[in-house]
Structure formats: structure tokens, C-alpha cells
N, CA, C and O atoms as a Tinker XYZ file with bonds, in Angstrom:
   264  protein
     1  N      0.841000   -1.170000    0.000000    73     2
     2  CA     0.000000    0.000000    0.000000    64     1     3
     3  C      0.894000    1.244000    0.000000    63     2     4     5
     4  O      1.697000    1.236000    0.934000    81     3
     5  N      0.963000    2.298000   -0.796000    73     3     6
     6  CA     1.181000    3.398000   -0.948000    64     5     7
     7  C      0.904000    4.222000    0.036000    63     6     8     9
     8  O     -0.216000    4.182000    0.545000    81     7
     9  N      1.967000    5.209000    0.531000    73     7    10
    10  CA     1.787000    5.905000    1.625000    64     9    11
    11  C      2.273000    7.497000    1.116000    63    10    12    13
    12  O      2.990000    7.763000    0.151000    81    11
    13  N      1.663000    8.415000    2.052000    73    11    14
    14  CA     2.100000    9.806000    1.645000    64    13    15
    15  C      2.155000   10.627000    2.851000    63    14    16    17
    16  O      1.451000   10.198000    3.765000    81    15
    17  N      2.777000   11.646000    3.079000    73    15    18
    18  CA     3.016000   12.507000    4.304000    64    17    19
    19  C      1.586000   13.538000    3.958000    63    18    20    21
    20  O      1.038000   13.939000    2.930000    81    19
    21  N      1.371000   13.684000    5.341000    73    19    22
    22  CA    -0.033000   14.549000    5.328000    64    21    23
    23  C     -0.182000   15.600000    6.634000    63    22    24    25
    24  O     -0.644000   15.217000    7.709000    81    23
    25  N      0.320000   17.124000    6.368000    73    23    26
    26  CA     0.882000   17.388000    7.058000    64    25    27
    27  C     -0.134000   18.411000    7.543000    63    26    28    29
    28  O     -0.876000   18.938000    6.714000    81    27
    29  N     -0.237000   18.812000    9.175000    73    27    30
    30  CA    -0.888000   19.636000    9.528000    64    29    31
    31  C     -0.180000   21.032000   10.109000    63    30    32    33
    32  O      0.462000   21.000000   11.158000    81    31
    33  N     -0.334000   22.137000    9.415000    73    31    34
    34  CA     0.347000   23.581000    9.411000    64    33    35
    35  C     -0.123000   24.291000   10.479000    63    34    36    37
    36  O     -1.308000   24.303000   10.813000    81    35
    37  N      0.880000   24.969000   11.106000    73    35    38
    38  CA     0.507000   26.177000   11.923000    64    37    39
    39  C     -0.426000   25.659000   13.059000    63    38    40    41
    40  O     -1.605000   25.987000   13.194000    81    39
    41  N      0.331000   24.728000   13.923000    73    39    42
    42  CA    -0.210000   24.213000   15.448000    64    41    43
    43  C      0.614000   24.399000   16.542000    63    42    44    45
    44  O      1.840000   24.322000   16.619000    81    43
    45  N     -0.324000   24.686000   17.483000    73    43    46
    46  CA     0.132000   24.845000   19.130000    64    45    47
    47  C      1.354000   24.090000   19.034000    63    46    48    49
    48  O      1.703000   23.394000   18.080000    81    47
    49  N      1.932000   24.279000   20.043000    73    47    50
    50  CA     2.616000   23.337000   20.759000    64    49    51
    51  C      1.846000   22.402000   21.490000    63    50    52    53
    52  O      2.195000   21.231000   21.342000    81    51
    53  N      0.643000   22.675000   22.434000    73    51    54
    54  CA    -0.245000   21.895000   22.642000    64    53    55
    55  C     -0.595000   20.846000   21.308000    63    54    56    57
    56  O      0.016000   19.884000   20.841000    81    55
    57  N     -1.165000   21.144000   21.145000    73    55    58
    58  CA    -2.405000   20.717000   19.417000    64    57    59
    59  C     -1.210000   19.808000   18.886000    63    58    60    61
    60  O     -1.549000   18.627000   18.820000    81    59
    61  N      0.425000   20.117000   18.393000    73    59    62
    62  CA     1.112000   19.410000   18.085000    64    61    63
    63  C      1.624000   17.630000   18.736000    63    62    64    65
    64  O      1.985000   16.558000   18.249000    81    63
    65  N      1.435000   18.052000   19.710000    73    63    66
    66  CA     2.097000   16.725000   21.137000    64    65    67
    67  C      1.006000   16.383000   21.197000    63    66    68    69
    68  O      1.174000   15.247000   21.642000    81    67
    69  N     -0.188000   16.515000   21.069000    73    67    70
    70  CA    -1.712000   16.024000   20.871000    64    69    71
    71  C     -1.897000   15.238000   19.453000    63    70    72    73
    72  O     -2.531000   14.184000   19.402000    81    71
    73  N     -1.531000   15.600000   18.756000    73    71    74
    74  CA    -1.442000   14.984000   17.459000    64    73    75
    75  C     -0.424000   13.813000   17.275000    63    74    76    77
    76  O     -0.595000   12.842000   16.538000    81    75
    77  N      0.810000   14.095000   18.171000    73    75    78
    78  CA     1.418000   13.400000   17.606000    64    77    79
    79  C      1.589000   12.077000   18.853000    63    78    80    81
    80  O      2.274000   11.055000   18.833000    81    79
    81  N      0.882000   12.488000   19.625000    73    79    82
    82  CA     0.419000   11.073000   20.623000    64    81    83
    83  C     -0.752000   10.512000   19.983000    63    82    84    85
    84  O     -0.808000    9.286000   19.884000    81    83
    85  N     -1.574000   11.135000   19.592000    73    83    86
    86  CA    -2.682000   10.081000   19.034000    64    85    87
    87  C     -1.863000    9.388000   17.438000    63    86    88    89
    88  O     -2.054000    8.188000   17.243000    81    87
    89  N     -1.349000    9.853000   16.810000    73    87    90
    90  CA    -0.746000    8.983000   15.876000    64    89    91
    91  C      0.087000    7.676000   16.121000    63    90    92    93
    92  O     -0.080000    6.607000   15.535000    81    91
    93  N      1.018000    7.952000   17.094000    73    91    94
    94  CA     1.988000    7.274000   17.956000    64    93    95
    95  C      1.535000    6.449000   18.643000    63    94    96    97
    96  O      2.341000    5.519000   18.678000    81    95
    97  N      0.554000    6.211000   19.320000    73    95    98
    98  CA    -0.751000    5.793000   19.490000    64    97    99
    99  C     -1.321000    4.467000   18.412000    63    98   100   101
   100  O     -1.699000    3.399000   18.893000    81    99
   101  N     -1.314000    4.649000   17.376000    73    99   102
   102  CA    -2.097000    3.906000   16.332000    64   101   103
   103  C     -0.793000    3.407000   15.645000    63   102   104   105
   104  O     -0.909000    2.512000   14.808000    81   103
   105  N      0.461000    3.918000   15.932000    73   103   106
   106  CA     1.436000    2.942000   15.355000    64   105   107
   107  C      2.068000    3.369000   14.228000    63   106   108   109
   108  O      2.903000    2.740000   13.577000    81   107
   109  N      1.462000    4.921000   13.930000    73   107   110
   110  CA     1.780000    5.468000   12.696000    64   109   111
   111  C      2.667000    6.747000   12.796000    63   110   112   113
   112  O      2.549000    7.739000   13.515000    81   111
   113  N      3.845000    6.324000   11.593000    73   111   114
   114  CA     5.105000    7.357000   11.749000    64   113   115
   115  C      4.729000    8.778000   11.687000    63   114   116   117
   116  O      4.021000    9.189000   10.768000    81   115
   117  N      5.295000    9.775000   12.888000    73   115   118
   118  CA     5.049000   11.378000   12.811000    64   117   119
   119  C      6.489000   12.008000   13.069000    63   118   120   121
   120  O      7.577000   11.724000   13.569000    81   119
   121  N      5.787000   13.092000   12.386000    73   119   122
   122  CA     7.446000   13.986000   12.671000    64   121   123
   123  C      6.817000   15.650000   13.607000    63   122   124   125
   124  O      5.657000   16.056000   13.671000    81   123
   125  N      7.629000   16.056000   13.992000    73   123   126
   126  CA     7.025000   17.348000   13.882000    64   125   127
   127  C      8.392000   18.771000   13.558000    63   126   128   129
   128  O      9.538000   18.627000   13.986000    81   127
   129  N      8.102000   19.615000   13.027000    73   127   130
   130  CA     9.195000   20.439000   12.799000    64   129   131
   131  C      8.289000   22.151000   12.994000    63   130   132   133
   132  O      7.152000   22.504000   12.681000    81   131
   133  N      9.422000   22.861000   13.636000    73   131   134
   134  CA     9.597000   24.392000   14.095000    64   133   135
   135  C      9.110000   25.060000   12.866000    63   134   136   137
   136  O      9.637000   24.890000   11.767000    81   135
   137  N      8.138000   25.787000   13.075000    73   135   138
   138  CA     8.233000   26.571000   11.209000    64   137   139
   139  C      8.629000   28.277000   11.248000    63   138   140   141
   140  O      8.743000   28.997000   12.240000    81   139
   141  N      8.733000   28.502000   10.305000    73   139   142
   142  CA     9.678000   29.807000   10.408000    64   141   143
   143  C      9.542000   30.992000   11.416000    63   142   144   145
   144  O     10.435000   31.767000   11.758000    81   143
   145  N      8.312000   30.974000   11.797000    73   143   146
   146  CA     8.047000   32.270000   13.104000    64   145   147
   147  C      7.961000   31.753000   14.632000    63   146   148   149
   148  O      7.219000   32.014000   15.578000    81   147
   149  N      9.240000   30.765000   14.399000    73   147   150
   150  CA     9.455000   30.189000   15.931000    64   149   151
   151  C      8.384000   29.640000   16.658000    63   150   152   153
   152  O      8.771000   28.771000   17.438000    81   151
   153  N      6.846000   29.898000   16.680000    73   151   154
   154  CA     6.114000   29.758000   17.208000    64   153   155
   155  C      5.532000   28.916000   16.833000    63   154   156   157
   156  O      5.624000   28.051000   17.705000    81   155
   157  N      4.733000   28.435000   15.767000    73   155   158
   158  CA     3.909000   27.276000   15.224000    64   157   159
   159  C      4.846000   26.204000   14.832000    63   158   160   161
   160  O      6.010000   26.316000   14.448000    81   159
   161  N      4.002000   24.960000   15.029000    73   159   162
   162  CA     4.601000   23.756000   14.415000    64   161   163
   163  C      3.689000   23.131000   13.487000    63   162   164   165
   164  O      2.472000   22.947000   13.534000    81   163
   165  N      4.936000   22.734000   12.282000    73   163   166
   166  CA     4.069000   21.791000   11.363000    64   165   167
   167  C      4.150000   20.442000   11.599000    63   166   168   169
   168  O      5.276000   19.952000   11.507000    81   167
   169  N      2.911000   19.467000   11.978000    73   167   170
   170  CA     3.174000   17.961000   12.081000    64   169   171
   171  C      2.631000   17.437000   10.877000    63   170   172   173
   172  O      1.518000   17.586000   10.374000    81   171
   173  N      3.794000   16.688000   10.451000    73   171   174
   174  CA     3.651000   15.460000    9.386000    64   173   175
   175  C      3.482000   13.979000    9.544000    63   174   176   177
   176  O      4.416000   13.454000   10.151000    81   175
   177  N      2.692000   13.314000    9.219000    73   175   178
   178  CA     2.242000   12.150000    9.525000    64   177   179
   179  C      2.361000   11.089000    8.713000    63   178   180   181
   180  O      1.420000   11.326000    7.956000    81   179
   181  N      2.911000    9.932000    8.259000    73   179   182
   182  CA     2.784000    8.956000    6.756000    64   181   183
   183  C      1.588000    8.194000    6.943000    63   182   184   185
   184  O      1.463000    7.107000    7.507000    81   183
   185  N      0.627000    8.998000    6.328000    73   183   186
   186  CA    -1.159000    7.829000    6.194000    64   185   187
   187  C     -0.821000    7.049000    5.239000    63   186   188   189
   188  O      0.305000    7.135000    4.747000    81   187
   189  N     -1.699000    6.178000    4.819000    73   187   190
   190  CA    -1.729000    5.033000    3.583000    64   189   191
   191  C     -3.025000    5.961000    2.992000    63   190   192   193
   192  O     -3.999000    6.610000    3.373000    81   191
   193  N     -2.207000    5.476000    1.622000    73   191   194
   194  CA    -3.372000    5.911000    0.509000    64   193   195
   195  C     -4.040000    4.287000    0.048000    63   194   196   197
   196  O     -3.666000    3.115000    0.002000    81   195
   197  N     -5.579000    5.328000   -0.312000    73   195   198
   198  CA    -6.420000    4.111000   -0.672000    64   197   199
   199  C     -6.965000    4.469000   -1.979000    63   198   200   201
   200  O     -6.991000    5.638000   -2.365000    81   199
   201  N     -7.385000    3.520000   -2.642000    73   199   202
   202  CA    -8.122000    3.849000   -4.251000    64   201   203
   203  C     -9.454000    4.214000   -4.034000    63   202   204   205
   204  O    -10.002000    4.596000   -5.068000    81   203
   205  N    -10.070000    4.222000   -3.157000    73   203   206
   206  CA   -11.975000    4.246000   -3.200000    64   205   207
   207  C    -12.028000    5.380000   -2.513000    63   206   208   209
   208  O    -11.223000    5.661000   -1.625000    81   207
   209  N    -13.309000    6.360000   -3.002000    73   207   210
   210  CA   -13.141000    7.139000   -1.990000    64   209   211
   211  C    -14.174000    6.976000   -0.817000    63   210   212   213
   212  O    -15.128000    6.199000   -0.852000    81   211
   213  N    -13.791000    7.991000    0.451000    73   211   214
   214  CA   -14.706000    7.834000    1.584000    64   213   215
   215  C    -15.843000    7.398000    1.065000    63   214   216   217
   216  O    -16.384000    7.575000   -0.026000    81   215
   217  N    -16.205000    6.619000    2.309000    73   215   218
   218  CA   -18.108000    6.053000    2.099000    64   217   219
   219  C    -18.621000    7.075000    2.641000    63   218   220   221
   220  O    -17.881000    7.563000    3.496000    81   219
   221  N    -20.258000    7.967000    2.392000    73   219   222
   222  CA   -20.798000    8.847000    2.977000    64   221   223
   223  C    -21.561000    8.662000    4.029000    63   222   224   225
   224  O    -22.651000    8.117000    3.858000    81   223
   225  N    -21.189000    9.040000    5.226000    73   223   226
   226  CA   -22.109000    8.729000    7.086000    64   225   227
   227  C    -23.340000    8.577000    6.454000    63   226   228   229
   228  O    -23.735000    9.401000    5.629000    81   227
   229  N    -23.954000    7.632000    6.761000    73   227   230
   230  CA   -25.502000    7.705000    6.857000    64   229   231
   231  C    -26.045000    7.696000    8.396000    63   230   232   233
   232  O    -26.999000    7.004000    8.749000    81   231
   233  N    -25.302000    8.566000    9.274000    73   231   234
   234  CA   -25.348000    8.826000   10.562000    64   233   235
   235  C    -26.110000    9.757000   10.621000    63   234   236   237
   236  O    -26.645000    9.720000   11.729000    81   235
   237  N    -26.601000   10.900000    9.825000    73   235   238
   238  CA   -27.535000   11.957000    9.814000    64   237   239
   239  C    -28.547000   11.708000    8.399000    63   238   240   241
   240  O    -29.060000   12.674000    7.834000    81   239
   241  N    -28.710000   10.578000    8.017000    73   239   242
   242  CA   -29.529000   10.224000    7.054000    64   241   243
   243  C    -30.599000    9.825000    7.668000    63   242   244   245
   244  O    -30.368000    9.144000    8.667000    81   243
   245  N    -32.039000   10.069000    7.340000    73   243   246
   246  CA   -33.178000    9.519000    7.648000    64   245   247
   247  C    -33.876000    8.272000    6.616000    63   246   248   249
   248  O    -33.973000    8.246000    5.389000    81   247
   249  N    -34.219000    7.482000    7.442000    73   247   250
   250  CA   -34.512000    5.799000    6.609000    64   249   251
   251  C    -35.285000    6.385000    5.013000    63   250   252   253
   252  O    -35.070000    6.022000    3.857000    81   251
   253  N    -36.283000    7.471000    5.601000    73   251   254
   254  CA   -37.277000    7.766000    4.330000    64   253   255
   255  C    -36.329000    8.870000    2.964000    63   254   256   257
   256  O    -36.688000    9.367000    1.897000    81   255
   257  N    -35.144000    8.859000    3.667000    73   255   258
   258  CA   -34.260000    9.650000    2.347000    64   257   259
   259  C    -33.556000    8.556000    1.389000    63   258   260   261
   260  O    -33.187000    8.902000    0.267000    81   259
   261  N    -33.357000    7.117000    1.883000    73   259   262
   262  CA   -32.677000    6.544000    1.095000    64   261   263
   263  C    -33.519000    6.225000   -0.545000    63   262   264
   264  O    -32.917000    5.639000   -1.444000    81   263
């Protein structure tokens, strides 16, 4: 399976170590790096790519819409 970095811009320091425990967590490689105004971090993550796309929630679907 094909994998790609999927990166989330301009986060806390909180929000970052939050992210990158729940990834770390599931077993999946993260990085995180300083971005240029000292203050935000960008975290990068390697997801797997898939060929199909998302299935749509039928969690807010009503029986009489299908």
C-alpha cells in the first residue's frame, strides 16, 4: 500500500504533542518540525493511501431519504 506525508500547518505546541500522541498511538510514523516564526509547528504524519473514496455517514440520514 502506498503511503504519503499529510501534514498539519501552523499548530500549538499543545495541538502538536496532541497529534502526535494520538498517531503514535495507532502505530503510525510522525514527525514534527519548528516553522519559520518560531512559534507554530508543522506535524507530518505517513497515512496510507487508498483507491476508493470515503463512504458517505448515513449517521444523519433519515430511513425515508434513502
Amino acid at each position: 500500500m502506498r503511503e504519503t506525508w499529510f501534514h498539519y500547518t501552523q499548530c500549538t505546541t499543545q495541538q502538536a504533542e496532541e497529534l502526535m500522541a494520538e498517531y503514535r498511538r495507532r502505530g503510525i510514523k510522525v514527525e514534527r518540525s519548528l516553522n519559520s516564526d518560531y512559534i507554530t509547528w508543522t506535524v507530518s504524519a505517513l497515512l496510507p493511501e487508498v483507491n476508493k473514496p470515503p463512504r458517505p455517514s448515513r449517521r444523519w440520514q433519515h430511513r425515508v431519504w434513502r
